[in-house]
Every structure is written in C-alpha cells, then in structure tokens.
C-alpha positions in Angstrom: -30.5 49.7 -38.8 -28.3 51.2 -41.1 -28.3 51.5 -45.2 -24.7 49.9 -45.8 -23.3 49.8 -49.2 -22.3 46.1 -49.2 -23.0 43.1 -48.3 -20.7 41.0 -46.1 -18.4 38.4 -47.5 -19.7 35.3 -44.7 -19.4 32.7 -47.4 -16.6 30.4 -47.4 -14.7 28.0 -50.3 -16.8 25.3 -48.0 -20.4 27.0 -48.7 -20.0 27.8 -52.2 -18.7 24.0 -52.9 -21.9 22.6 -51.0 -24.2 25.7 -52.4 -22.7 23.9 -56.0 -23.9 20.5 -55.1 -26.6 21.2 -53.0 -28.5 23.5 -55.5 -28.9 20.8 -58.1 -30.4 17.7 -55.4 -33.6 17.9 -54.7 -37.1 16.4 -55.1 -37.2 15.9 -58.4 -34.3 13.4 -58.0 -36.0 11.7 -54.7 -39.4 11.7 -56.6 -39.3 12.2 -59.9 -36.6 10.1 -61.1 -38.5 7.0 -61.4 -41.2 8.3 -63.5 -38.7 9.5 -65.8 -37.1 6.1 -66.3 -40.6 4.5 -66.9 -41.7 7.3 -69.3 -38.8 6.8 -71.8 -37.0 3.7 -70.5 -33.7 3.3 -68.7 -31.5 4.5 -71.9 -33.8 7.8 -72.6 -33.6 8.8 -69.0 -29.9 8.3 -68.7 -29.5 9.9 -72.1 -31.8 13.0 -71.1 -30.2 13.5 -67.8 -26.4 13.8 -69.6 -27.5 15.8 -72.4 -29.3 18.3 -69.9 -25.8 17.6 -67.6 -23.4 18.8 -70.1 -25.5 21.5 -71.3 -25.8 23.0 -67.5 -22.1 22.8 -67.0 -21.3 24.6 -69.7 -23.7 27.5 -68.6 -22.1 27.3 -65.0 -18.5 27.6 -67.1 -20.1 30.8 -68.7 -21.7 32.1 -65.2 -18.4 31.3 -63.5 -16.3 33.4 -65.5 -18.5 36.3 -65.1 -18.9 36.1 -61.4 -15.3 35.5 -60.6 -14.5 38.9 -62.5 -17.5 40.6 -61.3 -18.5 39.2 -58.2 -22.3 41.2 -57.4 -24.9 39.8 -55.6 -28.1 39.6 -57.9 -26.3 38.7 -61.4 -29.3 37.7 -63.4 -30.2 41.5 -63.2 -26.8 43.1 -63.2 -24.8 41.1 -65.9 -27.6 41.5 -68.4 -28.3 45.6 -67.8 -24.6 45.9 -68.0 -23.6 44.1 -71.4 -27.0 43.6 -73.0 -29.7 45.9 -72.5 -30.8 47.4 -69.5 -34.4 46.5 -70.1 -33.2 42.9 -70.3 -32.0 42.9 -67.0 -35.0 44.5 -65.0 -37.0 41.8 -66.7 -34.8 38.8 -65.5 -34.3 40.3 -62.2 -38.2 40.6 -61.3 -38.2 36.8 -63.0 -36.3 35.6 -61.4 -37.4 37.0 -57.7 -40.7 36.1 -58.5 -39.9 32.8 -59.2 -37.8 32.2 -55.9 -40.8 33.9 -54.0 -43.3 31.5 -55.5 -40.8 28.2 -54.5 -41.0 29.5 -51.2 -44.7 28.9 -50.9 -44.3 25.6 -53.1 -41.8 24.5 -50.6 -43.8 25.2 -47.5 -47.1 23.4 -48.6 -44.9 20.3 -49.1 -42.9 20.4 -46.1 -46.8 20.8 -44.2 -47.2 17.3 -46.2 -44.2 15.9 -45.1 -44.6 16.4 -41.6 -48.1 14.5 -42.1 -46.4 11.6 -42.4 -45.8 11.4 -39.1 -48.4 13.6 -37.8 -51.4 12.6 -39.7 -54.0 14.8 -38.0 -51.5 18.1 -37.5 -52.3 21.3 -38.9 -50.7 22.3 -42.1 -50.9 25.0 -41.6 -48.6 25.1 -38.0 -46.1 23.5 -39.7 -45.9 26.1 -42.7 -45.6 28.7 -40.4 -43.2 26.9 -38.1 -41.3 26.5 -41.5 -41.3 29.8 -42.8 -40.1 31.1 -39.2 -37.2 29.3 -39.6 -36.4 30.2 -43.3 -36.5 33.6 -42.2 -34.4 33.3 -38.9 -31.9 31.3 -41.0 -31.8 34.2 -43.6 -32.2 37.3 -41.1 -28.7 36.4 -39.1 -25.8 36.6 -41.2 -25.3 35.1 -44.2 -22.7 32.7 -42.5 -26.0 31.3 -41.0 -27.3 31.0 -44.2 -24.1 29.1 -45.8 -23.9 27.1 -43.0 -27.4 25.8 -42.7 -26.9 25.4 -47.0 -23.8 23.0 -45.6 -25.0 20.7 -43.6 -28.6 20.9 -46.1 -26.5 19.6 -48.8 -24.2 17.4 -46.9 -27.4 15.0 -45.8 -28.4 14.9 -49.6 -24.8 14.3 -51.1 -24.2 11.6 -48.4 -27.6 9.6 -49.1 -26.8 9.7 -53.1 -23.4 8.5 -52.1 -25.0 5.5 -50.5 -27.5 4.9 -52.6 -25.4 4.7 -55.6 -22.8 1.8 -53.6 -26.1 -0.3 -52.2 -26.9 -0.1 -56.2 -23.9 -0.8 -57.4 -23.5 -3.7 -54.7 -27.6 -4.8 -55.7 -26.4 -4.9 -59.4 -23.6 -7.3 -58.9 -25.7 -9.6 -56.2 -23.8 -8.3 -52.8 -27.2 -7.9 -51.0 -29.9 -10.3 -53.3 -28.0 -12.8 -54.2 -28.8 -12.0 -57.3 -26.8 -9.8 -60.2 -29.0 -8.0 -61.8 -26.5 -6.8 -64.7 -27.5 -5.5 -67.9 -31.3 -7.4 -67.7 -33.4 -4.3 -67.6 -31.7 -2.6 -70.1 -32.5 -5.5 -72.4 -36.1 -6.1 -71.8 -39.4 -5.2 -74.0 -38.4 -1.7 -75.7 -35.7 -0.8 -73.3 -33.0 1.0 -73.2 -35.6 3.5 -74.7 -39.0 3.9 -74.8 -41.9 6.4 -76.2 -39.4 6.9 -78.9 -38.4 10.8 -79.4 -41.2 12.4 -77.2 -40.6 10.6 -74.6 -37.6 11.4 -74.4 -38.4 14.9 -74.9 -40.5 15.0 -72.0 -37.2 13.8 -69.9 -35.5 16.4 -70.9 -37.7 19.3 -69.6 -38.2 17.4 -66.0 -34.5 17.0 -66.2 -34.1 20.4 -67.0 -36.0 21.5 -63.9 -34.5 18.8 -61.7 -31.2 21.0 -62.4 -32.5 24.2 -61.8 -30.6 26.1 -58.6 -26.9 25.3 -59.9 -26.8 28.8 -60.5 -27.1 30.1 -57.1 -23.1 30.0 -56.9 -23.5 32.7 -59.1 -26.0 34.6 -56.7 -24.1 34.1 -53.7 -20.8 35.5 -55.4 -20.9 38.7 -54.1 -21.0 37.2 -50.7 -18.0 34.8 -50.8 -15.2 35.0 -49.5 -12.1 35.6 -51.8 -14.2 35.0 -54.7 -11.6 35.1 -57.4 -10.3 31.7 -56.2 -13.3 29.8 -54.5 -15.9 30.5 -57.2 -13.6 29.0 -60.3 -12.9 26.3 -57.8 -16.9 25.3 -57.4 -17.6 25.4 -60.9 -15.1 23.2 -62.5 -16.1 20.3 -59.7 -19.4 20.8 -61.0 -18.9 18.3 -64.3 -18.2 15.4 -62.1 -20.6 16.3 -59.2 -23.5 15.7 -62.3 -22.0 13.2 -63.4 -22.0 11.0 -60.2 -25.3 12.9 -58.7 -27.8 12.5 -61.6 -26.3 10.5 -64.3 -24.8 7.9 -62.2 -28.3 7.8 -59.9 -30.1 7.3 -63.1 -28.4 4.5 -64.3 -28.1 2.8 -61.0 -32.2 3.3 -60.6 -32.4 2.3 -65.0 -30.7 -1.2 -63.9 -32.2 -2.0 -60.5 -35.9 -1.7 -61.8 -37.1 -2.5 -64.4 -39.2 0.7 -66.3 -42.4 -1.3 -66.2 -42.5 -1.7 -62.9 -46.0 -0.8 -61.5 -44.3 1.5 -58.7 -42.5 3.2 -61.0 -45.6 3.7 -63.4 -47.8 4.9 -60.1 -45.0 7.0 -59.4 -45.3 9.0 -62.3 -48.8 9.5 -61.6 -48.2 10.3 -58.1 -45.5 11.6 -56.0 -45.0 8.9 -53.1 -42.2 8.7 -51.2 -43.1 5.1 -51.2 -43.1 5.3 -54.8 -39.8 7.1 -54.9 -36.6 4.7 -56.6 -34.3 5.5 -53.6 -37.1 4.1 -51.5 -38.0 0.9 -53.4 -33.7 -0.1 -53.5 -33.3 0.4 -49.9 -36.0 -1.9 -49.4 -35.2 -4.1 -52.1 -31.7 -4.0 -50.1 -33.3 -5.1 -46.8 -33.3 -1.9 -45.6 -37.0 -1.6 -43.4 -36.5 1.9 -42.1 -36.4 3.1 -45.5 -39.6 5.2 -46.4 -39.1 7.0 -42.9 -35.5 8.0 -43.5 -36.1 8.9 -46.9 -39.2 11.1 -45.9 -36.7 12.8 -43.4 -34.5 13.4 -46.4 -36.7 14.5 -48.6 -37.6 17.1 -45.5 -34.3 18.6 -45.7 -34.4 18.9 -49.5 -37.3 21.0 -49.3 -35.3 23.0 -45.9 -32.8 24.0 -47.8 -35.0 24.8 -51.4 -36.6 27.3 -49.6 -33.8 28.3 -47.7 -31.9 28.7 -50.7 -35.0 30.7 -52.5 -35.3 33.3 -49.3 -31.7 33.8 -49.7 -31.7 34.2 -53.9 -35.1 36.0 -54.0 -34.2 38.4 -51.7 -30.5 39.2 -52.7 -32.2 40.0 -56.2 -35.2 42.4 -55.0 -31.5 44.1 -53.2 -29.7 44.0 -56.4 -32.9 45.6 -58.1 -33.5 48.2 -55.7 -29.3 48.9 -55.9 -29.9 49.8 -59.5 -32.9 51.8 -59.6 -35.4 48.9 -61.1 -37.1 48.5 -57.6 -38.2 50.9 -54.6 -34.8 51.7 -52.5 -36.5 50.8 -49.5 -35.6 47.1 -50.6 -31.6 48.6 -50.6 -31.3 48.7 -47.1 -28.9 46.6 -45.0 -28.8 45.9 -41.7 -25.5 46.1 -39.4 -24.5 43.0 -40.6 -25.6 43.1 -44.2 -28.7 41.8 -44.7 -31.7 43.2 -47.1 -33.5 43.3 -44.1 -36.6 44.7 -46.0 -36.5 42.6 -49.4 -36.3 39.8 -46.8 -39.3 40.8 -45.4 -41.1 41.1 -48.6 -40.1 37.7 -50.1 -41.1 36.2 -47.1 -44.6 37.7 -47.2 -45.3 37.1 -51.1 -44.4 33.3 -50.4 -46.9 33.5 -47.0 -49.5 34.8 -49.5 -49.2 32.7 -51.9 -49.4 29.7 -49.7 -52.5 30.8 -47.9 -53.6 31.2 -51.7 -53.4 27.9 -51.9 -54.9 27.1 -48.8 -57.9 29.5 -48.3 -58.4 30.8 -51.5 -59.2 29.8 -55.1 -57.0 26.4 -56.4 -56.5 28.0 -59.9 -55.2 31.1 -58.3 -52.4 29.2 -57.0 -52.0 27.1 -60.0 -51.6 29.8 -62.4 -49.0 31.3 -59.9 -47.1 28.2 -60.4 -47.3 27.6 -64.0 -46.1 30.9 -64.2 -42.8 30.4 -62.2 -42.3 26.7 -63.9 -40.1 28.6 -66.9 -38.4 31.1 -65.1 -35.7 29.6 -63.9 -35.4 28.3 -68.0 -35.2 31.9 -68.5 -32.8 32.9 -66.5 -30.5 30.5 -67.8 -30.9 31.9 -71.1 -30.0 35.0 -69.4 -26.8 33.5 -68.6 -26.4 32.0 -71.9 -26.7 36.1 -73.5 -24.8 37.9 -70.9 -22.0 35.5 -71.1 -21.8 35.8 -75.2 -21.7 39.7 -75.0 -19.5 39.8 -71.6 -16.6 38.1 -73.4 -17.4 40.0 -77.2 -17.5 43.4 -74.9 -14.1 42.1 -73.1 -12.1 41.7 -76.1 -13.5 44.7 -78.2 -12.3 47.1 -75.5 -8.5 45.5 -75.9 -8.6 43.6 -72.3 -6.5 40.4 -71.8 -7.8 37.4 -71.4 -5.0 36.1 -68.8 -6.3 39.2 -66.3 -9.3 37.2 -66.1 -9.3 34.6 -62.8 -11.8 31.9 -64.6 -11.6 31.1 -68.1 -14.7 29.2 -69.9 -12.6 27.1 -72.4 -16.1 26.7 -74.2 -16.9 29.6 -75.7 -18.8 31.0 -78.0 -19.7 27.1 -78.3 -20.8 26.6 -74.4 -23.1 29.6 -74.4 -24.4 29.1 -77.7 -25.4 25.8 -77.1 -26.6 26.2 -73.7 -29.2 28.8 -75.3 -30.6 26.4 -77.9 -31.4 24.1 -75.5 -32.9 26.0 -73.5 -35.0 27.5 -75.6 -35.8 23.9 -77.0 -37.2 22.9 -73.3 -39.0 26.3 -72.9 -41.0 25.9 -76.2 -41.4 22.1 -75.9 -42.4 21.6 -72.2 -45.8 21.0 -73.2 -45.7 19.7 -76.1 -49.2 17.3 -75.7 -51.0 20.5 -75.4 -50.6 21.3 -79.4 -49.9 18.0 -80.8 -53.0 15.9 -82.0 -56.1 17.3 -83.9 -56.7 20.2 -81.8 -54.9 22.6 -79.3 -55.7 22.6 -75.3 -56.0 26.2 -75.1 -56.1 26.4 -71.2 -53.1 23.5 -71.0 -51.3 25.7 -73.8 -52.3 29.1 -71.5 -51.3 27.4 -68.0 -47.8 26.0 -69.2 -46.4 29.0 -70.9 -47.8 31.9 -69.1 -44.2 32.6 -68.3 -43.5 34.0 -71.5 -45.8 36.9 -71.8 -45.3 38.0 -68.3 -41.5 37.8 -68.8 -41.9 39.5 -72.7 -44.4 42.1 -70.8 -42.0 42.9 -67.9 -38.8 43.4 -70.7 -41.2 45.5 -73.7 -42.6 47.8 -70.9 -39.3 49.0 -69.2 -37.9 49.5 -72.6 -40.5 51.8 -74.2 -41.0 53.4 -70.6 -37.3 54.4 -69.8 -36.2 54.3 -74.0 -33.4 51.7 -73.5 -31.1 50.5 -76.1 -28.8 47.4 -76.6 -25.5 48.6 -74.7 -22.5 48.6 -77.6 -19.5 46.7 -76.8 -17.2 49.3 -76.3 -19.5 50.9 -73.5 -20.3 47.6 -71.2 -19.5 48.7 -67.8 -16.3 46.1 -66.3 -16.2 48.1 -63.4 -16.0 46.6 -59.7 -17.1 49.1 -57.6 -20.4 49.1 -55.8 -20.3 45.3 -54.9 
C-alpha cells in the first residue's frame, strides 16, 4: 500500500461517453415514466421532461468547462472551496458523499427484490451481499475496471431505449398492430395535459431526479484520459442524447398509451415492472418475454447506479480528505490509485444503512432517504455557483478565454437559469404537504430534511474555521495536485 498523490488516468473518450449516457438512464425511466404521463398527461410529461432536459444541459455546459480546465476528481468539493467559499465546498462535498453512500443501500435492497423475481423464496439478504461484493471488487481494481463495467452498464440500457423507441415508432404508425395509433391519445379527455399547473409541477421534480447522475462526467474528470479533449467531447453529445433518451421515450410512451390507462395509474401507485411503459409496449408489440427481459434490464440499471455511487462517493470522501475537510486516512491510494480506505468506508455506510432497513427501525431508514432525495438537487446548484464565479474570477484576473479547451456559450444565462430551477424543484418537491387548510408537519419534516443538514454542515465549518467568500482575484486556477 502506498499514499500516491494521484489518481490514475484509466478512463477512456469511450467511458466518459457511456459514463454521459449511462448516468442519466435508470429506474426512474423503466418505472416511473408511466406515472408521470398519467399524472399530468402526455403533453405535461413531455413538456416537464424538456424543460428539465435543457435546463441539465446547460449545467453539464457549465460543469464541462470547469472540468476540462481543471480536471480534479471530487469537483463538487473542490470547485466551490476554490472560487466560492471554502465552507461551501466542505458542505457539498459531505452532501454529496452522503448521498452516493445512501444510493448504495437504496440500490442493494432493490437489486435483493429483483432477484426475487426469479427466486421468490431467496434470501435478500444473500443477494445484497453478493451485490455489494461485486460493487466493491468492480471499484477496488482499477478504475479501468470501473469504466469498463460503466460501458457495457450503459450500453444494455442505451440499446433497449434504442429499440423501444423504433417498436414505438413502428406501433404508432401500425407496423406491428395493424393499427396507427397517431395523434389519438394526445387528443383524448384533458390530454395533452392534465392536473393543470401542479401536475405538472410534480413532473418536474421526478424528472429532475430521473436526471440526476449526468454529472458524474464531471467526477470522473480527474481520471480520464486526455481530458482536455474527451470531456468537451461528452458534454456537447449530451443535448441530443436527452433528447432521444427521455424526451423522445416520453412521447413515444404519451402516444402509445393512453394516460388513463389503469396500468399506468397502478403504476404510479406502485413500482411494477409489469406496470412499467417499456413493459406494456413490448407486449402490446407481441413481444411475450417482455417482463423477464425488462426485469434483467432494470437489474443492470441498478448494477451500474451503485456502481457508479461507490465510484462518486468514494472519489469525494478522497477529494475531502486531499483538502483537509476529512480524516487523511481517507487520502490514501493504493499502487494503482485507488482510495482504498474511502472505498472501504462508503461501502460500510451503504451495508449499514441497508441492514437499517432490514433489521432495524423502518423510519430510521426512511429519514436516511428523505434526507439524500435533495442532494443531488444541491449539488447541482453547486455547479450552477461555482460555474458563475469560475468564469467572473477567470476574466477579472485578465485570462483569455481562447486558452480555455471548453467553452459554455451559455453563460451567465446557462448557470443562472439552471439555478432557478433548481431551486424551484428543491422548494416545490412537496408541495401537497403545505398546500390545503393545514401543513403535514412530518410530510413537510421528511421531504426537506436535506436542507438543514446541508445549511448545518455549510454554517458550522464557516464559524469553526472563520471562512470568507474567496474574491475574484484570489480563486486558485492552478493545476497542480490532480
């Protein structure tokens, strides 16, 4: 074992394209696409997904440009402590590890379901701990094993959206029916839209999560491979890669079923991978094997989330312990650059927190999770800031904007906006809780416990270590260290 300064550049232009993609597919496009559609309609969902789309591109634009100048692993602690406030960064570093740590247990309590599928009477927890074995033997060695893994993740999801979206497209014009479908469920009852404007609303926050893990291009920067070239190159195929992932699969799901379909409905009550759109086309389609091949999808979706949150949540407990904000035990590498120790922590935490869920007290566990649910909202905002004052700090101390290998073309309009909506979705995710004649204290409490654990975290490093908002002229541009 040996305490190595850097990490290894494993990643290829290959990984960080399929790290893009793959971050942004997962269950909540599998599952919970169809209950958006028959919460606010066809239009709303479509609407809410392309709204939430553009605004996410523009904050990859803003993170792009950072990490192709500054490629560091751990850049939700290190861009903010370097051109905002150093107290600012500890906080989104610890938020954003802890909400990576608590995916990890989220992801193996559902892959134990999955499997139950086809082994009804198996042990959940065997298969979690089968699961977390291999999370950690994909992370522990190299992170070439990691990217690769990441690869062939993604490459299962991106190919069954790929064929889902020409069996729709073939379904809508009557190639496997007989039947065009067209424009009619777009047309029914109150479609496109439905529940009118907090319906929609409520789209946009389950959009908004369904996006959440785009940034871990940004994470894996400081392990890429010429980065300068291969991480502008990810994020401007990002636009389109929404665009045909989500808002294309939403509008291919918006005029195959109708929103009041009674699956659709149950789904939103219930997660079903019978329930699940992708499911109810390929069958619609003639397609038997369907449930069983998407359940084997849906298995690799949550693979590769917690895959991807062992790798994030342990390269920002490194990053943390790299800058002081964590003990430097977590700062050790191993011969071939891995945090071996803040691998071995995150791995724990999650282990904890799903025997939590297991063995100990439900609500435990719940609040755990409600807890994580707005962190990765915050650490967007992060983005949003550190992206405002990197380019302000940039230009105030007289550097070129041609020296820079990725240009946002958005800005200050891309961060801006990406921060308002953001903060729109954080303070409006639970909206039901304070609407009507009086306020659901413990719904209010569960949903937003984010905030005052995030504001605590931020307020206490500050009045501990007497931190200040860094002025422009002193942000640090220098590459050395990473």
């Amino acid at each position: 074992m040996a305490q190595e300064q850097q990490l290894q550049r494993g990643l290829k232009a290959r990984h960080l394209q399929m790290i893009a993609i793959g971050g942004s597919i997962g269950t909540g496009l599998f599952l919970a696409s169809g209950a958006t559609v028959a919460e606010a309609g066809p239009g709303g969902a479509v609407l809410a997904y392309l709204a939430i789309g553009i605004m996410v591109y523009f904050l990859m634009t803003s993170l792009g440009e950072m990490s192709a100048y500054l490629p560091v692993s751990g850049p939700f602690s290190t861009y903010p402590t370097r051109f905002v406030d150093p107290a600012l960064g500890f906080a989104m570093g610890w938020n954003y590890w802890y909400n990576w740590a608590i995916t990890i247990a989220v992801e193996l309590a559902a892959g134990s379901l999955i499997m139950k599928y086809w082994f009804p009477e198996s042990s959940s927890l065997l298969w979690s701990a089968l699961f977390l074995v291999i999370l950690v033997g994909l992370n522990i060695l190299s992170v070439k094993s990691f990217g690769e893994a990441e690869y062939w993740f993604a490459m299962i999801k991106v190919a069954v959206v790929i064929f889902f979206i020409i069996t729709g497209v073939l379904m809508i014009f009557g190639i496997f029916t007989g039947d065009a479908v067209g424009l009619t469920n777009f047309t029914i009852a109150e479609a496109p839209f439905n529940g009118g404007f907090f319906a929609i609303l409520g789209v946009f926050i389950v959009a908004g999560f369904s996006f959440q893990g785009t940034e871990l291009v940004g994470v894996a920067a400081g392990e890429s491979e010429n980065p300068e070239k291969n991480i502008p190159r990810a994020i401007r195929s990002i636009f389109w890669r929404i665009l045909l992932f989500y808002v294309f699969t939403m509008l291919v799901i918006g005029l195959l079923i109708p929103y009041t379909d009674p699956s659709l409905i149950r789904g939103a009550e219930q997660e079903s991978i019978a329930l699940s759109p992708f499911t109810l086309v390929f069958e619609r389609a003639g397609l038997a094997f369907a449930a069983s091949a998407m359940n084997a999808v849906i298995l690799t979706s949550v693979l590769s989330a917690g895959n991807s949150g062992m790798y994030a949540s342990t390269r920002m407990l490194w990053a943390l312990a790299k800058e002081g904000k964590a003990p430097i035990i977590f700062s050790k590498l191993t011969k071939n650059g891995i945090p071996i120790y803040a691998l071995i922590a995150t791995a724990a935490v999650g282990a904890l927190c799903f025997l939590t869920s297991l063995f100990g007290d439900q609500v435990v566990y719940t609040w755990l999770l409600s807890a994580s649910g707005l962190s990765g909202f915050i650490a967007w905002l992060g983005i949003a800031i550190s992206h405002y004052r990197f380019r302000k700090a940039y230009v105030a101390q007289g550097r070129s904007l041609s020296d820079l290998p990725y240009v946002s073309r958005f800005y200050p309009f891309g961060p801006i906006f990406a921060f308002v909506v953001c903060l729109f979705v954080i303070l409006g995710q639970d909206y039901n809780s304070y609407l009507g004649g009086s306020i659901d204290w413990q719904g209010f409490l569960v949903s937003y416990l984010g905030i005052p654990l995030f504001v605590a975290l931020w307020l206490g490093y500050k009045i501990v270590h007497k931190t200040k908002v860094v002025p422009l002229e002193q942000c640090d541009f220098s590459k050395d260290g990473n």
